[in-house]
N, C-alpha and C positions, 0 to 999 in steps of 0.2 A: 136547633135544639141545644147545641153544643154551649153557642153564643147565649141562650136566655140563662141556663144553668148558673155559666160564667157571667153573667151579669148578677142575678141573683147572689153567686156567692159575694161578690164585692160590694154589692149592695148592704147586704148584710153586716157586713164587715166596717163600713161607714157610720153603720148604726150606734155600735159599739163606742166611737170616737166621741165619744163626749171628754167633760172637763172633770174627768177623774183621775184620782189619784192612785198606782199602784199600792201604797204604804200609806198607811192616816197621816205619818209623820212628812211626807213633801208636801201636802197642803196647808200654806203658810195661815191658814183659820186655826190648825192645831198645834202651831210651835210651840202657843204657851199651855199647851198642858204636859199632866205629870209625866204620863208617856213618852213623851219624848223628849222630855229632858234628861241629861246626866244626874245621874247614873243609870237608872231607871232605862234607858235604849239602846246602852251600851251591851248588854249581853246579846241583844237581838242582832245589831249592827244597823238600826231602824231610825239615830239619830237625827235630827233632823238638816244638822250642816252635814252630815256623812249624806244624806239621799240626796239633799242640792248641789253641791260641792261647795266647796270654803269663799271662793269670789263671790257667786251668787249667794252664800249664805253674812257674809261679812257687810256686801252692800245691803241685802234688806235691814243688817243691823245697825247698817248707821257706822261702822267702822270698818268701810274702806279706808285702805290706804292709798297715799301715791303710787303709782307704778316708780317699780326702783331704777336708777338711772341706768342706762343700757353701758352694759363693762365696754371698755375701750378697746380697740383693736389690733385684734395681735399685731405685734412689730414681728418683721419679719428679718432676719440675716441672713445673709449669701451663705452657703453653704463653703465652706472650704476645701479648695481645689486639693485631689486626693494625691498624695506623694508618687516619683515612680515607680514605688514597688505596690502600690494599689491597698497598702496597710498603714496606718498611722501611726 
């Protein structure tokens, strides 16, 4: 009995899993309306590069950048060997 319940609930729960959107504004069909453009989404926080994040929202614009070059690596120095009174 235990098992059909718990089958049941998950089942359910599958159901739900469709191709919706929390917010109208991450469904890239409404980017170009007024709602979620600036200014207009910025009070809600409902923007629509703030719900996709900025990579995802920069590549569906068409302005991706390159990845910027990876910074060089720390050089590293010996540390120098401590006096013998153990203070510099």
């Amino acid at each position: 009995m235990r098992r059909v319940v718990l089958s049941l609930l998950f089942v359910s729960t599958l159901i739900g899993c469709e191709s919706n959107y929390r917010y109208p504004c991450q469904d890239p069909a409404n980017w170009n309306n007024e709602e979620c453009k600036k200014p207009a989404c910025v009070a809600t926080g409902e923007c629509s590069e703030n719900l996709v994040g900025q990579k995802a929202w920069e590549a569906a614009q068409g302005n991706s950048q390159p990845a910027a070059e990876e910074a060089p690596a720390p050089t590293t120095e010996p540390c120098p060997a401590p006096n013998s009174e153990g203070v510099e």
